[in-house]
C-alpha positions as CSV (number, residue, x, y, z in Angstrom):
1,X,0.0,0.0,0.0
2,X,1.0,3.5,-0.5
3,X,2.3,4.7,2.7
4,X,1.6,8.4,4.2
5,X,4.1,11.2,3.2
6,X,4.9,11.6,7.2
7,X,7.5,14.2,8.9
8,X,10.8,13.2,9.4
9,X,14.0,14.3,11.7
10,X,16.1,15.9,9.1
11,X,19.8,15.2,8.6
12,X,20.7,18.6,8.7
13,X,19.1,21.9,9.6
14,X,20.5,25.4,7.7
15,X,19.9,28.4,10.4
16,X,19.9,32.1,9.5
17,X,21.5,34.0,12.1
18,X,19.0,36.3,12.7
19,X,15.4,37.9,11.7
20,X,14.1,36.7,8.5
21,X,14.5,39.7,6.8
22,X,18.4,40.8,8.1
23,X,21.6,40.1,6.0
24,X,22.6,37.9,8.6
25,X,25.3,34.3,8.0
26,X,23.3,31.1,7.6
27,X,24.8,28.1,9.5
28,X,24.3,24.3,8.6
29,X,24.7,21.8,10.9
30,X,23.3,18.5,11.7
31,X,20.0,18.5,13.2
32,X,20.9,16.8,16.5
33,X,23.8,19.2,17.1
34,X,20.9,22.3,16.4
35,X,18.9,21.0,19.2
36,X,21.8,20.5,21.6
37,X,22.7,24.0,21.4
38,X,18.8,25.5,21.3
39,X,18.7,23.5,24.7
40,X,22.3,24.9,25.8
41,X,21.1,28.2,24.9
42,X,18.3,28.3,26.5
43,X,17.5,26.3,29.9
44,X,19.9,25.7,32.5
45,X,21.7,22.0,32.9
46,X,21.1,22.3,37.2
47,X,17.2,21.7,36.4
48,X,15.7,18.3,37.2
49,X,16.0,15.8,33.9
50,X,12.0,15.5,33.7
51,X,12.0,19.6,33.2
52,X,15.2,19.2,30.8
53,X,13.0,16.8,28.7
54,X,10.2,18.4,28.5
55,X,11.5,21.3,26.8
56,X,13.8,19.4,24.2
57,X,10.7,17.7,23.3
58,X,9.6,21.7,22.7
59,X,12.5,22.5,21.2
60,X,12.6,19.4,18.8
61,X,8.9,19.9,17.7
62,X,9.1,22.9,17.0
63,X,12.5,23.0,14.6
64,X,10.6,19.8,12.8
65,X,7.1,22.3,12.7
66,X,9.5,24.4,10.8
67,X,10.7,21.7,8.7
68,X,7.5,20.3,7.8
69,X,6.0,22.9,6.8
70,X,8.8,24.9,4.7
71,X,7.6,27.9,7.1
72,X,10.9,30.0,5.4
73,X,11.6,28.0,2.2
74,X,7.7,28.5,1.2
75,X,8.2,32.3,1.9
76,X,11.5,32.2,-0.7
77,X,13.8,31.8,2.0
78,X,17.2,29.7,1.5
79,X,17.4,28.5,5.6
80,X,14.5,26.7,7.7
81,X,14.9,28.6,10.8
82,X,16.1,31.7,12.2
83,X,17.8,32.2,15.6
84,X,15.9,35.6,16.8
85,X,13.6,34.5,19.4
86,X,11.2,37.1,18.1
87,X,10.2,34.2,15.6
88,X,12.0,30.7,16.4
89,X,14.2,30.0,19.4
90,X,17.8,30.4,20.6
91,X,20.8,29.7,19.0
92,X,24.3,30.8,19.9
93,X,26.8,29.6,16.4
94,X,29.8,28.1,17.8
95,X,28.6,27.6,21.4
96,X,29.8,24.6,24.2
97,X,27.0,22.3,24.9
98,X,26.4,21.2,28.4
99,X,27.1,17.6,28.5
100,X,24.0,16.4,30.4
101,X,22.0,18.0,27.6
102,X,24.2,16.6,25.3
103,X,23.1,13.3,26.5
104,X,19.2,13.5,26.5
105,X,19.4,15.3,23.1
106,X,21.5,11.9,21.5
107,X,18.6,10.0,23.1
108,X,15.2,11.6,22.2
109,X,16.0,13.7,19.2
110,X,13.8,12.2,16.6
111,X,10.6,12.3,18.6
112,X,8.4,14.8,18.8
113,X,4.7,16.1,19.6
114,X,1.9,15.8,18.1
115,X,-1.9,16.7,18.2
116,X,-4.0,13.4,18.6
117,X,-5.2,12.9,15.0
118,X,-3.2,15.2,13.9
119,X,0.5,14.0,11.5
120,X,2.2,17.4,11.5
121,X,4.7,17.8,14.9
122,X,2.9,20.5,17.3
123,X,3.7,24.2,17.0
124,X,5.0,24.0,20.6
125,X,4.8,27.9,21.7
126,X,6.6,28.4,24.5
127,X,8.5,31.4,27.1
128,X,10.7,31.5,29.8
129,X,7.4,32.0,31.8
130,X,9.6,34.8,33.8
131,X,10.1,37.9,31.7
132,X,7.9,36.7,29.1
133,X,4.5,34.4,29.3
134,X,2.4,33.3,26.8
135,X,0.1,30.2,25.7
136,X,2.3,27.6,25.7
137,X,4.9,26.0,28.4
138,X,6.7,28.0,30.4
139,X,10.3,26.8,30.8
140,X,10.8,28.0,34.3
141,X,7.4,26.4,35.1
142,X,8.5,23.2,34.0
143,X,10.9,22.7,36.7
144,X,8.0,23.6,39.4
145,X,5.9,20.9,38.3
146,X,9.1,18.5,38.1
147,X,9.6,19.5,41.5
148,X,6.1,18.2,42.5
149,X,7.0,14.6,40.9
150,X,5.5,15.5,36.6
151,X,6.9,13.4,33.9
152,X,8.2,15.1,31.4
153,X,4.7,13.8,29.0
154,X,2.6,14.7,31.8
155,X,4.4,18.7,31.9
156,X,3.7,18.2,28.3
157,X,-0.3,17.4,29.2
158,X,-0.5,20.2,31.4
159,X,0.9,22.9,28.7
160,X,-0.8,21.8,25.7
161,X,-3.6,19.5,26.4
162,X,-4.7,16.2,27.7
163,X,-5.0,15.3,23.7
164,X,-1.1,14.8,22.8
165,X,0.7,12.4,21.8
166,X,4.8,11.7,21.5
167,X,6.0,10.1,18.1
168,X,9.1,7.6,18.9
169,X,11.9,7.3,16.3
170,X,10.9,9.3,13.5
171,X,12.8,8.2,10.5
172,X,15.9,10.6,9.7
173,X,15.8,11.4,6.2
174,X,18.1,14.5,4.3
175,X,16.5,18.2,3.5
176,X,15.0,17.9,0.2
177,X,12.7,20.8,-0.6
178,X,9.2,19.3,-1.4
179,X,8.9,21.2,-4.7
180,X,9.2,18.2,-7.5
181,X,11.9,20.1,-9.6
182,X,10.0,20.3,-12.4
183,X,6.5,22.4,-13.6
184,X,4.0,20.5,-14.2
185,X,0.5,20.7,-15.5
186,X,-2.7,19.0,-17.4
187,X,-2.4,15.5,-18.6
188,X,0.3,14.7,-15.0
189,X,-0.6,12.2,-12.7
190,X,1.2,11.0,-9.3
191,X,1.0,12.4,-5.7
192,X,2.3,15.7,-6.7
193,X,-1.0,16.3,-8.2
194,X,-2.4,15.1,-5.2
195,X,-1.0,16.9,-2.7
196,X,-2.2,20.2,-4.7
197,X,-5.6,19.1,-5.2
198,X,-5.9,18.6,-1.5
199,X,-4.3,21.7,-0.3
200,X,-6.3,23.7,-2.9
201,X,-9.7,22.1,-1.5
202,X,-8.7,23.1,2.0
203,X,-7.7,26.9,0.7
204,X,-10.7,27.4,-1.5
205,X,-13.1,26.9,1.8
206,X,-11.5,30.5,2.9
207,X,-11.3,31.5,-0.8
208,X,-14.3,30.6,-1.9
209,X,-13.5,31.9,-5.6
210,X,-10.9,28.7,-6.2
211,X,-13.5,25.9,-7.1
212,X,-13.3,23.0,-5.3
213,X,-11.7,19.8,-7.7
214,X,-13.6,16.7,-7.1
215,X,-12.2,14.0,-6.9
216,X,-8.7,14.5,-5.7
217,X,-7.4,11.5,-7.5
218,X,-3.7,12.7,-8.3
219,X,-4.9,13.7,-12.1
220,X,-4.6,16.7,-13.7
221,X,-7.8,17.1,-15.4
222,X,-9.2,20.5,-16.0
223,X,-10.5,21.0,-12.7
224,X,-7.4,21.2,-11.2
225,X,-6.2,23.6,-14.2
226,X,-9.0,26.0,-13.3
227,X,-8.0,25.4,-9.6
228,X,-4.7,26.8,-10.3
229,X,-5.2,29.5,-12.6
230,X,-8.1,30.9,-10.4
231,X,-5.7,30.8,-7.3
232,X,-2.8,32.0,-9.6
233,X,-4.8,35.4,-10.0
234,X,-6.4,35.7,-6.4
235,X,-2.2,35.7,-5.3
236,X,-0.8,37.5,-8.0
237,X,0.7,35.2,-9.7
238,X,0.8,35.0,-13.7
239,X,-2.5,32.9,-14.7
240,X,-0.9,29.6,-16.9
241,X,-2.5,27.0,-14.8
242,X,1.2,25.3,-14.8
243,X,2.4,24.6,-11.0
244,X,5.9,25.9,-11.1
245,X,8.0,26.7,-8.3
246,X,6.6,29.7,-7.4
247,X,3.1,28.5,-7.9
248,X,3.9,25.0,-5.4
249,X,5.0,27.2,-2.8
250,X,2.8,29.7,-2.4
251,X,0.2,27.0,-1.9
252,X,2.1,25.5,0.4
253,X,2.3,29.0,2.0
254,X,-1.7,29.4,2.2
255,X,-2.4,26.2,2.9
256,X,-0.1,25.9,6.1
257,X,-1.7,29.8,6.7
258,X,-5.3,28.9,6.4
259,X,-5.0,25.2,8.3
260,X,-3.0,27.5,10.8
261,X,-0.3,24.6,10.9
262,X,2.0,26.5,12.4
263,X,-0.1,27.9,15.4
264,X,-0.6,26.3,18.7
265,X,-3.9,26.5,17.7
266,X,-3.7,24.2,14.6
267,X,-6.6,22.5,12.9
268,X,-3.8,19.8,12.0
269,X,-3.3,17.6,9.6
270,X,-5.1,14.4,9.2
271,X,-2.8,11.3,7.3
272,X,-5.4,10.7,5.0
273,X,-4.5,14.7,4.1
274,X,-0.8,13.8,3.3
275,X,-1.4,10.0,2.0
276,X,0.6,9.1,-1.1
277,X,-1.7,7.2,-3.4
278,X,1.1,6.4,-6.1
279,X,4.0,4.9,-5.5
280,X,7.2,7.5,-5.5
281,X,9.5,5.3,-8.0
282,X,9.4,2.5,-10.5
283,X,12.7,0.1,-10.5
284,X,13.5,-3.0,-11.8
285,X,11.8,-5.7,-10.7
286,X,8.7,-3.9,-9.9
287,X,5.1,-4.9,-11.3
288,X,1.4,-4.2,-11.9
289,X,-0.7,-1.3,-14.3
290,X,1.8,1.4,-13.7
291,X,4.7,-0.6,-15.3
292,X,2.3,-1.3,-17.8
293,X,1.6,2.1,-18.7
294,X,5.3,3.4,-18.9
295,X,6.1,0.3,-21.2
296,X,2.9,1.7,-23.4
297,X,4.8,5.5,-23.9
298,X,7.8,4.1,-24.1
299,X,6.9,1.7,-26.8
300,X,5.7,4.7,-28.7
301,X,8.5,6.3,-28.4
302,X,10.5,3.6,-29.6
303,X,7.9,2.9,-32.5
304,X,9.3,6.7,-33.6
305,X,13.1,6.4,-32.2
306,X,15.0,3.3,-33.2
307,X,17.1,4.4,-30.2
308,X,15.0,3.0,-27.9
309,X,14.2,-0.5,-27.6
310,X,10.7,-2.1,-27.5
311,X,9.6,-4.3,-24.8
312,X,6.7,-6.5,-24.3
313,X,3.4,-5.2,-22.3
314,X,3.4,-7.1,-19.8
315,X,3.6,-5.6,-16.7
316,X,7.0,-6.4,-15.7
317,X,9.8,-4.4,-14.6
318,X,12.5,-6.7,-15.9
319,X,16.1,-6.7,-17.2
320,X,14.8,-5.9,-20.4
321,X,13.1,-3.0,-19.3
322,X,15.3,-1.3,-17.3
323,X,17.2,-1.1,-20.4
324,X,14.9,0.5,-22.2
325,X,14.5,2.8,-19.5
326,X,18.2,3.9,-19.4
327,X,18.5,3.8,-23.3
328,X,15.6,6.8,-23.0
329,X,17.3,8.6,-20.1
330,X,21.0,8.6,-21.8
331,X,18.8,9.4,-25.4
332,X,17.4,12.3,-23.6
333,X,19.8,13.9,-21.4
334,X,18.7,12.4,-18.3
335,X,21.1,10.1,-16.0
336,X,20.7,6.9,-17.5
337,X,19.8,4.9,-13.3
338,X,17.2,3.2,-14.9
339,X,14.8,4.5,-12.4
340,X,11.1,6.1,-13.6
341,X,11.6,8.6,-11.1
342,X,9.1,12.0,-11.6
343,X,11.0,13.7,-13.4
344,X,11.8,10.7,-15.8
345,X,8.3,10.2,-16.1
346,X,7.3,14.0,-16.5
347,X,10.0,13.8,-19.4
348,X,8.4,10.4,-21.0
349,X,5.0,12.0,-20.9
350,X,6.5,15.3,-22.7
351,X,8.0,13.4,-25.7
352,X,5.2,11.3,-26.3
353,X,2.5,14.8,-26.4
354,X,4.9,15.7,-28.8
355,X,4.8,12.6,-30.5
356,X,0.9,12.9,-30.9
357,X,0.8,16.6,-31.2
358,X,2.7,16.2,-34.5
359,X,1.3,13.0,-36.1
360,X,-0.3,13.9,-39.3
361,X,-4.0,13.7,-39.6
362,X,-5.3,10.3,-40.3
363,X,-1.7,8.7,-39.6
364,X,-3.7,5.9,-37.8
365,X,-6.5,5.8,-41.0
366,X,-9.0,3.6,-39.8
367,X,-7.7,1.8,-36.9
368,X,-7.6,3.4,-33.2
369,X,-5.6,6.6,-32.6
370,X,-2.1,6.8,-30.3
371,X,-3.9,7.6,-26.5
372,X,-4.0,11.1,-26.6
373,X,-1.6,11.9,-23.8
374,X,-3.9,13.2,-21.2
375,X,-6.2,11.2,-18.7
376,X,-10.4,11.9,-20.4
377,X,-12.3,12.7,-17.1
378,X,-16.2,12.7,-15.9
379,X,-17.2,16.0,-17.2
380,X,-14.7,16.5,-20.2
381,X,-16.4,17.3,-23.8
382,X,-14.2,17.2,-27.1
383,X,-13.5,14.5,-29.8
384,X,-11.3,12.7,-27.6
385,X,-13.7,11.3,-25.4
386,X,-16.0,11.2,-28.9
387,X,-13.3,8.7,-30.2
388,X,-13.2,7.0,-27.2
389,X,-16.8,6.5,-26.9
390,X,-16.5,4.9,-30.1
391,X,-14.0,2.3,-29.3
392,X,-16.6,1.4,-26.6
393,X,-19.4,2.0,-28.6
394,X,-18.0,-1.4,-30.6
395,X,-16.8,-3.2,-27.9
396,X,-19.8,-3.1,-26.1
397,X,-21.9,-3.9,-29.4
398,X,-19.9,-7.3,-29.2
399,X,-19.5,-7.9,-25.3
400,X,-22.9,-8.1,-23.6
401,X,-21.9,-7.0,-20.2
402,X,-20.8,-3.3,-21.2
403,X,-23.2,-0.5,-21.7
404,X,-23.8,0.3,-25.6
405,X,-23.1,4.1,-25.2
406,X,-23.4,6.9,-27.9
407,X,-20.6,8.6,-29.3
408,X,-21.6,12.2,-27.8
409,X,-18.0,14.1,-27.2
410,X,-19.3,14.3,-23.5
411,X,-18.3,12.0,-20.8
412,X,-21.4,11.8,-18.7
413,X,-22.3,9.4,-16.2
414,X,-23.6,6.7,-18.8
415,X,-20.0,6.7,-20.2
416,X,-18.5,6.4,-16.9
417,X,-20.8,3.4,-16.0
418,X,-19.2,1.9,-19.0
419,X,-15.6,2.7,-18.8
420,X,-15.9,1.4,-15.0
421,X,-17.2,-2.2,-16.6
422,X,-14.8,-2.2,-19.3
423,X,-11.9,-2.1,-16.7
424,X,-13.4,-4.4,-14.6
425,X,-13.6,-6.9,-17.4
426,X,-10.5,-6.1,-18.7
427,X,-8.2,-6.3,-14.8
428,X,-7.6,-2.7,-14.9
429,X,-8.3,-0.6,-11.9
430,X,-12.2,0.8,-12.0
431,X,-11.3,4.6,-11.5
432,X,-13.9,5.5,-14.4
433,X,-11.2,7.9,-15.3
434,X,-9.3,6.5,-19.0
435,X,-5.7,6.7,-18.5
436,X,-3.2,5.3,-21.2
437,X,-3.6,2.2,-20.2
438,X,-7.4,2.0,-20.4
439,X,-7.4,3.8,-23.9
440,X,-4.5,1.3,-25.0
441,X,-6.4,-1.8,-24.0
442,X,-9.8,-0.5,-25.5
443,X,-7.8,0.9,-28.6
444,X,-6.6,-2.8,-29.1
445,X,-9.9,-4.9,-28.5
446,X,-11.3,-2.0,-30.7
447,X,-8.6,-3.6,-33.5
448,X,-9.3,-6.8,-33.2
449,X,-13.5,-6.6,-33.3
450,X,-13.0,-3.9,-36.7
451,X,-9.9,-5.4,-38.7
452,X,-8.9,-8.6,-36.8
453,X,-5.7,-7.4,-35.4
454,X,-3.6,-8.8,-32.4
455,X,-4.2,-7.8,-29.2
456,X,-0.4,-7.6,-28.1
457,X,2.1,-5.6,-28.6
């Protein structure tokens, strides 16, 4: 199963050293050593341990908060924290750490708080409780209540909440910004789409201009482009509909702003929120109706690039495969791993548009036309779906148990109905949405009922 894209401990942690906005040094270090010196900085090694814990957990949580949410990288910062306790916590750049500190911070350093429910580590606010109070724990308070005989979870409890939990042994992963590296727009699929749709859903509810896409299924249909441009304009941003760099982060900017993630007071961030529903990579040795769908491009490509090698359909990430695979990422400029990583398959995707965009008209004459490139949703009206419908049409003229639709140009519910059988029938995954995959096994049956071709290939 997919699994949750969860917060980790990150290897390293760059701090800018001082407000946001100074010309100040930024400082990289290892995350670990960052705490140690937070804690060093700010409480005093002679309080009880229980006290000491507790506010490491703070401290911890709240650097990963940071993290998690590219607070500064989202706002075009190049550093994820700052040390001016007007916005973050203390840091002193080339201070001695006190050893029993040290010690706890080796021990607990990837856990952290969170919100029952909630994935995100807590926005743990917090003061010295002397000079300064606020909502959160106070540090000096913390070593009253571990003088009357608190745990460090139960100080914890009586700061933020009854309803908190601790996450043990977060995984420790390195820095990499959450922006995909490439722009991407209508016609992509994966949990980059995903995570936009989502987050776009939850801004639109306080920007009620940005229609809501339904379903959030990790496709780009045109929905999500009208998502985007619409929230493009409402944030200044130039209208193309493409999510770029700029475009990813100032979503990520809202939608941390509007779920207040980085507020005590957080709505939080429910798993099935952040839930990857594709898998991140395709390697050799892998299987199932993703394979199957990059051997489909790339045997297109190959059909119009003798550079590339054909494979059979069939599912399977083998030897022969991965060869193919690294013959298109040395062809292409790409670094030839063998690895249908995103940007591998953005690429893939781009060459075979091309490919279609440029065919002649009537190149296929009368037998079924190259998959157009772009998943045909519920809703959508243009001679795609048209020529899909037809495919159908004839299939389901000659196979009793799917629908015999009309050739319309819009995919309504009737068509839907019918697409869902047809996959059923035919073992692929009954989305109702027509993928490459869909359109290349229907395309195919289509063949064989008009002209008597073979199914394979």
């Amino acid at each position: 199963m997919p699994e949750a894209n969860l917060p980790f401990v990150p290897e390293n942690i760059t701090v800018h050293l001082g407000p946001p906005d100074s010309v100040a040094q930024n400082v990289t270090l290892t995350f670990p050593n960052y705490i140690k010196n937070v804690a060093s900085s700010e409480i005093f090694p002679t309080w009880p341990e229980a006290a000491l814990r507790a506010n490491i957990y703070v401290q911890i949580s709240f650097a990963l908060n940071r993290v998690y949410t590219e607070w500064y990288r989202s706002r075009g910062y190049n550093f994820d924290i700052t040390n001016s306790t007007q916005y973050d916590q203390a840091f002193v750049n080339g201070r001695d750490v006190f050893e029993n500190i040290s010690r706890i911070v080796d021990e607990i350093f990837n856990n952290y708080v969170v919100r029952r429910g909630s994935v995100e580590p807590l926005f743990t606010a917090f003061c010295n409780g002397t000079t300064v109070t606020c909502q959160g724990l106070s540090q000096w308070g913390t070593v009253t209540l571990a003088n009357r005989g608190y745990t460090p979870y139960e100080m914890l409890q009586f700061y933020y909440g009854n309803d908190i939990d601790i996450v043990y042994n977060a995984p420790i992963s390195p820095n990499i910004p959450s922006y995909p590296g490439t722009p991407f727009g209508f016609g992509s699929t994966g949990n980059e789409v995903r995570s936009i749709q989502v987050e776009l859903n939850r801004i639109s509810t306080n920007y009620p201009a940005i229609p809501k896409i339904v379903p959030a299924n990790g496709i780009y249909g045109e929905s999500t482009v009208e998502a985007v441009r619409v929230f493009q304009g409402v944030f200044g941003l130039p209208q193309t509909g493409i999510v770029n760099k700029s475009t990813w982060y100032q979503i990520k900017y809202i939608f941390t702003a509007v779920k207040g993630l980085s507020e005590l007071t957080s709505e939080g961030l429910t798993e099935e929120e952040v839930t990857n529903i594709f898998e991140k990579d395709l390697r050799q040795g892998d299987y199932g109706e993703r394979v199957r769908i990059v051997q489909y491009y790339l045997n297109v490509i190959a059909y119009f690039n003798p550079e590339i090698p054909m494979v059979m359909s069939d599912g399977v990430f083998n030897s022969a495969m991965d060869n193919q695979v690294r013959e298109f990422e040395r062809f292409y400029g790409l670094n030839p791993d063998g690895v249908v990583d995103f940007r591998t398959w953005e690429l893939i995707n781009e060459i075979y548009r091309n490919i279609v965009n440029n065919l002649p008209e009537g190149y296929a004459g009368a037998t079924a036309a190259l998959y157009p490139g772009y998943n045909l949703t519920p809703g959508m009206r243009n001679d795609d779906v048209k020529e899909f419908q037809t495919y159908l049409r004839v299939i389901g003229q000659n196979i009793g148990e799917i629908p015999v639709i009309e050739a319309t140009g819009y995919f309504g519910p009737e068509t839907e109905r019918a697409v869902m059988t047809f996959q059923r029938l035919y073992g692929i995954e009954p989305t109702g949405v027509v993928g490459a995959l869909t359109w290349d096994t229907a395309a195919k049956e289509y063949n064989f009922i008009r002209f008597g071709t073979e199914r394979t290939g």
